[in-house]
VOTI-81619 format. One record per residue (C-alpha): residue number from 0; x, y, z; residue in three letters. Coordinates in nm, 3 decimals. Layout:
{NUM,{X,Y,Z},'ALA'};
...
% end
This chain:
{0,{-0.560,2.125,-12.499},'UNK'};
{1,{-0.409,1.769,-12.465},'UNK'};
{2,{-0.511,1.622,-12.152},'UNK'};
{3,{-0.145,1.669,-11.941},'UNK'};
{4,{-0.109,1.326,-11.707},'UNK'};
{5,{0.102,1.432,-11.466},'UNK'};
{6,{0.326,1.142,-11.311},'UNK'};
{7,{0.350,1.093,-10.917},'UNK'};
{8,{0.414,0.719,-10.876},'UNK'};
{9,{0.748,0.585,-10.822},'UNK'};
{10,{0.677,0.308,-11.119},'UNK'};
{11,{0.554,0.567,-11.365},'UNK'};
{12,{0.848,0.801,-11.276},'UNK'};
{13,{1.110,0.493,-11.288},'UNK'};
{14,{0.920,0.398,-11.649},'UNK'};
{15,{0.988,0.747,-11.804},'UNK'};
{16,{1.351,0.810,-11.594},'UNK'};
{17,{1.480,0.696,-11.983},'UNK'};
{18,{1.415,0.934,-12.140},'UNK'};
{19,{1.580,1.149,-11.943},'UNK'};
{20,{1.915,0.936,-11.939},'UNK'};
{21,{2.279,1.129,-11.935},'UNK'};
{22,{2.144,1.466,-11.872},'UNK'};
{23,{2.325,1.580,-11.550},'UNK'};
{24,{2.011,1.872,-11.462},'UNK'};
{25,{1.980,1.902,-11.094},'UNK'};
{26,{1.617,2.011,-11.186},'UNK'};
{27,{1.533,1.707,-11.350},'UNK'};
{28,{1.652,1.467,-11.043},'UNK'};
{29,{1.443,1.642,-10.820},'UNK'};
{30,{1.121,1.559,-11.047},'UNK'};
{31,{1.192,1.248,-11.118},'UNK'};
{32,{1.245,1.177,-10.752},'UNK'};
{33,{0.957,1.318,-10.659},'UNK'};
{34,{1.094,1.566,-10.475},'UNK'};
{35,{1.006,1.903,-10.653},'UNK'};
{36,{0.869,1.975,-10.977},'UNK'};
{37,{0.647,1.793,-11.163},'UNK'};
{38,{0.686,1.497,-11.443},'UNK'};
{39,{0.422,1.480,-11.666},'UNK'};
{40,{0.319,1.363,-12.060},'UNK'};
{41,{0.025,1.388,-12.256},'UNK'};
{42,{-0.227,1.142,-12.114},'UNK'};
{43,{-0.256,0.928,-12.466},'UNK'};
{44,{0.105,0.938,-12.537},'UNK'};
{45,{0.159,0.622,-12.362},'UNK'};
{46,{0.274,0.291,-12.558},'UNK'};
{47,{0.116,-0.008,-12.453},'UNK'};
{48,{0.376,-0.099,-12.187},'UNK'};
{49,{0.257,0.206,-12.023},'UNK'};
{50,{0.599,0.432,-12.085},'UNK'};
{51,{0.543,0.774,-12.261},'UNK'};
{52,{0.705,0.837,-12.580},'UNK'};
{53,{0.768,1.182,-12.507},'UNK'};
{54,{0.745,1.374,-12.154},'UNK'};
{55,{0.842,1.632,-11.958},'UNK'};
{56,{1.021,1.763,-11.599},'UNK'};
{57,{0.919,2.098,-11.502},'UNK'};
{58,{1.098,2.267,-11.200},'UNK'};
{59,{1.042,2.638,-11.131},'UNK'};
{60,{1.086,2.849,-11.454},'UNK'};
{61,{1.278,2.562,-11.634},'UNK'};
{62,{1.121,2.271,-11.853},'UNK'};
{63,{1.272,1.995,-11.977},'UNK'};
{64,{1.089,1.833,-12.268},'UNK'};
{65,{1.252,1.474,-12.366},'UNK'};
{66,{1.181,1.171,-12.589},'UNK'};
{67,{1.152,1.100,-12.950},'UNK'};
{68,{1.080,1.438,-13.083},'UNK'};
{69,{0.964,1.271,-13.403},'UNK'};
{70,{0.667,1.167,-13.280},'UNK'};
{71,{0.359,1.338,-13.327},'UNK'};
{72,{0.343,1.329,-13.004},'UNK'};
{73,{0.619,1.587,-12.955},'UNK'};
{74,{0.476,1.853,-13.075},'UNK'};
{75,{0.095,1.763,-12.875},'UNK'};
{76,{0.341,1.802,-12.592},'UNK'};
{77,{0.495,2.148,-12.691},'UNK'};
{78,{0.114,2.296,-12.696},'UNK'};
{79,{-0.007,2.166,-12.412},'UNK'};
{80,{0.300,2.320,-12.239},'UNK'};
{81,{0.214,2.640,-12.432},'UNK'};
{82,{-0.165,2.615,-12.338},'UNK'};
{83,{-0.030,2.550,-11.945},'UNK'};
{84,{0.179,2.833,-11.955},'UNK'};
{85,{-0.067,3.091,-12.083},'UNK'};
{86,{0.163,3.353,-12.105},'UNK'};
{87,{0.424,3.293,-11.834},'UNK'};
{88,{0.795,3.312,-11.869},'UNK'};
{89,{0.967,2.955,-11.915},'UNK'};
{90,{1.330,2.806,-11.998},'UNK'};
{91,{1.313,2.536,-12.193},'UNK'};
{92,{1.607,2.291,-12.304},'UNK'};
{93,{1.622,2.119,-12.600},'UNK'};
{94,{1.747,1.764,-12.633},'UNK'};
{95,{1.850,1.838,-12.974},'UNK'};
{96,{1.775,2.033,-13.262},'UNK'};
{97,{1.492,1.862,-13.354},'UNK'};
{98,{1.342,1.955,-13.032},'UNK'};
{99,{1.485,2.309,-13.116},'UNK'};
{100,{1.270,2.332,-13.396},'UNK'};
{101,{0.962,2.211,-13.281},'UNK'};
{102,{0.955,2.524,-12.967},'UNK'};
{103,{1.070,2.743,-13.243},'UNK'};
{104,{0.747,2.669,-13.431},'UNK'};
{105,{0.546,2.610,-13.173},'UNK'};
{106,{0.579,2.947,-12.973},'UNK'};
{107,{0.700,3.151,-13.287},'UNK'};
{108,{0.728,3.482,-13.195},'UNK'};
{109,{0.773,3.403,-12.833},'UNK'};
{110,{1.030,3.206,-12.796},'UNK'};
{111,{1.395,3.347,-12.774},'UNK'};
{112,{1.737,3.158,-12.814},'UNK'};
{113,{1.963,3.178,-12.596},'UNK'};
{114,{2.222,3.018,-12.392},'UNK'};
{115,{2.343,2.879,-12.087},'UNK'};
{116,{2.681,2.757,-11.937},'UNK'};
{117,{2.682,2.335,-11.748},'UNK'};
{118,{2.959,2.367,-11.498},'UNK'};
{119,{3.088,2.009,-11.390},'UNK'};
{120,{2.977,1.826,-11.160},'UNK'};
{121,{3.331,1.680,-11.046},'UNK'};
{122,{3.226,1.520,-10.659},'UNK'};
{123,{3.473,1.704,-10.397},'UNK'};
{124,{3.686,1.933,-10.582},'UNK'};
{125,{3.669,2.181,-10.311},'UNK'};
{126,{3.980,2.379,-10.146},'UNK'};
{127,{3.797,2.450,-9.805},'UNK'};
{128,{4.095,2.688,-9.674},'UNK'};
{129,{4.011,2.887,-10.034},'UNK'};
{130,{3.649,2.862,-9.941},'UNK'};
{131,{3.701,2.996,-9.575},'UNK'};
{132,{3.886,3.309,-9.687},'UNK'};
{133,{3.610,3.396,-9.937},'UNK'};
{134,{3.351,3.334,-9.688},'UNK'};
{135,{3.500,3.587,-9.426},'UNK'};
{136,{3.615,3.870,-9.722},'UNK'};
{137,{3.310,4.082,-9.627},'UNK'};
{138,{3.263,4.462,-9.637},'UNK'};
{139,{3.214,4.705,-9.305},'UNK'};
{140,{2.944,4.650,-9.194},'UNK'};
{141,{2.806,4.295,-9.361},'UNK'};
{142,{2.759,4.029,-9.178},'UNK'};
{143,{2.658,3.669,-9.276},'UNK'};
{144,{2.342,3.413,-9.159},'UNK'};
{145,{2.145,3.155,-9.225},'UNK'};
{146,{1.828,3.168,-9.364},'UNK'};
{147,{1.580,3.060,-9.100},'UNK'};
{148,{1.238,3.150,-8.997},'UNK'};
{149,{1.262,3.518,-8.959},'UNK'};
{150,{1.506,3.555,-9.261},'UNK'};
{151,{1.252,3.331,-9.481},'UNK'};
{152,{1.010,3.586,-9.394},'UNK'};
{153,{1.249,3.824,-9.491},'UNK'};
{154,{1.368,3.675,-9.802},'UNK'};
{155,{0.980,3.590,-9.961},'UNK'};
{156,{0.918,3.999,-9.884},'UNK'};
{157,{1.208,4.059,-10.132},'UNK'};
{158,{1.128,4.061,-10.518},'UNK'};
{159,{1.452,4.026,-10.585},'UNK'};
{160,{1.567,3.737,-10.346},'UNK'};
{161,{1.239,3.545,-10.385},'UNK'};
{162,{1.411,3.263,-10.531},'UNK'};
{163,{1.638,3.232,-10.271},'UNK'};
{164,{1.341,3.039,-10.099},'UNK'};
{165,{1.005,2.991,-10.349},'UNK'};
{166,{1.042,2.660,-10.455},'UNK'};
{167,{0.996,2.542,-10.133},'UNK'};
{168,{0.587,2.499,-9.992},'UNK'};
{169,{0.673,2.687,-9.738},'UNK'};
{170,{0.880,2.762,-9.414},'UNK'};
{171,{0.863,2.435,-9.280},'UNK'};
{172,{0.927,2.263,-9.574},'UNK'};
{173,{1.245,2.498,-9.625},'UNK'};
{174,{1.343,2.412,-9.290},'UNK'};
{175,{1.336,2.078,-9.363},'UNK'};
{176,{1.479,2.043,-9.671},'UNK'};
{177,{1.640,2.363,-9.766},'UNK'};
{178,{1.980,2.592,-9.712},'UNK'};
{179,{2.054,2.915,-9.733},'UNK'};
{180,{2.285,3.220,-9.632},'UNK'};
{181,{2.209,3.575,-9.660},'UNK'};
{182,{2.443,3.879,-9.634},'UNK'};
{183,{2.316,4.147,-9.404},'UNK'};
{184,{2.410,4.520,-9.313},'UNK'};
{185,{2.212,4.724,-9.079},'UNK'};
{186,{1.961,4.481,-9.084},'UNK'};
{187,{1.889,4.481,-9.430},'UNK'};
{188,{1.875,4.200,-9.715},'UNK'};
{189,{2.150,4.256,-9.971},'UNK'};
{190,{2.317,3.927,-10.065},'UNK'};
{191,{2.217,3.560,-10.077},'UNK'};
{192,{2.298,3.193,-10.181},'UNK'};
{193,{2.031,2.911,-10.127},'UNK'};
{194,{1.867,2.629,-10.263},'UNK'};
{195,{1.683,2.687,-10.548},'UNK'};
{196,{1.575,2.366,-10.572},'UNK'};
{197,{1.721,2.028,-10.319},'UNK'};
{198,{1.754,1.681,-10.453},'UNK'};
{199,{1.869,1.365,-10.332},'UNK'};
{200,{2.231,1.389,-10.293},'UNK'};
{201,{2.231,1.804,-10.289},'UNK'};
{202,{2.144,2.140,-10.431},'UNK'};
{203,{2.105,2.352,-10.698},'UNK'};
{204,{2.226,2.703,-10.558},'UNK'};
{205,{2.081,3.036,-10.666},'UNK'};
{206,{2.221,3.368,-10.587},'UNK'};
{207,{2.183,3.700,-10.588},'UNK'};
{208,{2.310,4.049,-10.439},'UNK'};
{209,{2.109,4.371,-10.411},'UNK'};
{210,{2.188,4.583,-10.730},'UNK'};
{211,{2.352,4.833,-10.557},'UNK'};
{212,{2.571,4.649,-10.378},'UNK'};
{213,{2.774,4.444,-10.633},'UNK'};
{214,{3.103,4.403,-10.716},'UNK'};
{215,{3.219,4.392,-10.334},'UNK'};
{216,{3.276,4.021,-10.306},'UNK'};
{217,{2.921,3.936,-10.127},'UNK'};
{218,{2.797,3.659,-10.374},'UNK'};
{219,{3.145,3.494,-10.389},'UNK'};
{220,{3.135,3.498,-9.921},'UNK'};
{221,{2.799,3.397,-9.972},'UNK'};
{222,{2.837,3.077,-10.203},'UNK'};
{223,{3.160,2.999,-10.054},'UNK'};
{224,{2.970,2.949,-9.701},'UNK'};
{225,{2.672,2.795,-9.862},'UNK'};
{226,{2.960,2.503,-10.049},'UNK'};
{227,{3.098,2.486,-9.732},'UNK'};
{228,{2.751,2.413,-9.524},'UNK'};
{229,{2.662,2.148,-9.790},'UNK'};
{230,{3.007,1.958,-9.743},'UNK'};
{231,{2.945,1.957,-9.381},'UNK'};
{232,{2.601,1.785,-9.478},'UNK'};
{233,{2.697,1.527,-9.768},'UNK'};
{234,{2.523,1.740,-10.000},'UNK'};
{235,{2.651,1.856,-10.348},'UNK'};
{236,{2.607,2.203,-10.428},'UNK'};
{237,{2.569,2.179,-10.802},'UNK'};
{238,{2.590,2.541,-11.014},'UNK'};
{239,{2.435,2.603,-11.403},'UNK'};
{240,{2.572,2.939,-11.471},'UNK'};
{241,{2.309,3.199,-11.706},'UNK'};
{242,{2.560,3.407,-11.804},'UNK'};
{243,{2.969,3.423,-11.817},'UNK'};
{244,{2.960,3.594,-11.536},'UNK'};
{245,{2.799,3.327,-11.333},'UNK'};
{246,{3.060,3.108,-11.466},'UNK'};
{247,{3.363,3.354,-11.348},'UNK'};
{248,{3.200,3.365,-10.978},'UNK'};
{249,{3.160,2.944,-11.019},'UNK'};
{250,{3.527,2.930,-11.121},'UNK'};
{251,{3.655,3.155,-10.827},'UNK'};
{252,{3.501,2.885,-10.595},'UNK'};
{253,{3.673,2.583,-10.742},'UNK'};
{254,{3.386,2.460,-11.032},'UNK'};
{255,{3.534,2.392,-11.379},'UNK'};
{256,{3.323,2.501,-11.717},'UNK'};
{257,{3.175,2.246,-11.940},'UNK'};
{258,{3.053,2.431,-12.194},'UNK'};
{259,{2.762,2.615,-12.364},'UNK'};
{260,{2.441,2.439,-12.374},'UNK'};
{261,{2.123,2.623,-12.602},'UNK'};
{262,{1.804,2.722,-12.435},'UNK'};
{263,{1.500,2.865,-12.565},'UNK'};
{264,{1.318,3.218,-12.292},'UNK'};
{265,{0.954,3.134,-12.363},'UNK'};
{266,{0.731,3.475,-12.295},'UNK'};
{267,{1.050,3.660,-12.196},'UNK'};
{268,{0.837,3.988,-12.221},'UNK'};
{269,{0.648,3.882,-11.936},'UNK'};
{270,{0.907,3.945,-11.685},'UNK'};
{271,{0.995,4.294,-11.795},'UNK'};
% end
């Protein structure tokens, strides 16, 4: 494999913020702050200056690769990701379609196309009466909290609300950097919005709602309390939608679409 350098100073993460330029991903402000994530580039991809000619940010499951993909150091890159990954389930963006091409031949048979939806990022667009009233439109029965010690316990015992919280080291490091709601009823976890990942200025929110409890207005209460506990803060809570229906639920809360934006599900059998 191509030795992977992986990037922790603030000069070398200033050096390669370049390549990164006008791409408004959450995921990849965190990295390059240093905050979550990693930054990292194939150790002899360097020019002389010391800037890599390609790299990439890698938060959670999603991977940003960036630079001139017409280097043959794009596609060294590409397999040392694929090498790193070693069968795991990824999302990775491409720049463009040169990019495009070089996962598609690089993972063949494992990578997917697919899509996601950028919602805008438009500051303080927020009607907080609107928010309010969709934070308090609960069920019988379901009550909302925030996720603190005992609920992060909670929350990392759930398979499907683990991302509510597992991006953070741990419960302290939640605690001190992350925010979250959860819906309860009798006790139980069956709705959530959090912090997938935090950055400098805000969040990225992730949520979820037990499968059989859908469809009764607990991820729209959830969120809306979430927005409305970031305002409070000075924190953005930024949304990237997977699916149109994450972009109706981001609409109902005040976000505007921007549009479609192609990703590639690397190992997507792997999470079946």
């Amino acid at each position: 494999m191509e030795q992977i350098k992986i990037l922790t100073e603030e000069a070398a993460l200033s050096a390669v913020a370049p390549l990164f330029e006008c791409w408004e991903e959450t995921l990849i402000w965190t990295a390059l702050q240093g905050m979550m994530g990693q930054v990292w580039c194939c150790a002899d991809s360097a020019s002389a200056w010391g800037t890599p000619v390609v790299a990439c940010c890698e938060t959670g499951d999603f991977v940003f690769p960036a630079g001139d993909a017409t280097s043959p150091y794009a596609k060294k890159l590409l397999e040392a990701l694929k090498e790193k990954q070693n069968g795991r389930f990824a999302i990775l963006t491409p720049r463009d379609e040169q990019w495009s091409r070089l996962i598609q031949d690089v993972f063949g048979e494992n990578a997917k196309a697919g899509e996601r939806y950028a919602i805008c990022k438009d500051g303080d667009c927020f009607d907080r009466r609107h928010l309010e009233t969709l934070a308090q439109a609960l069920p019988a029965g379901v009550t909302l909290a925030p996720i603190d010690g005992e609920r992060y316990e909670m929350v990392m015992n759930t398979d499907w609300a683990r991302d509510f919280c597992s991006q953070f080291a741990d419960k302290e490091d939640f605690a001190r950097q992350g925010l979250g709601v959860v819906a309860l009823r009798d006790g139980q976890l069956i709705g959530g919005a959090s912090s997938y990942i935090r950055y400098r200025d805000g969040i990225e929110i992730e949520v979820d709602t037990r499968s059989d409890c859908r469809r009764m207005g607990i991820a729209s209460a959830c969120c809306a309390r979430l927005i409305l506990d970031c305002l409070e803060r000075g924190l953005y809570p930024s949304w990237d939608a997977a699916n149109r229906m994450s972009v109706s639920l981001a609409e109902k809360l005040g976000y505007r679409e921007r549009g479609s934006y192609p990703v590639w599900y690397i190992n997507l059998r792997q999470t079946t």
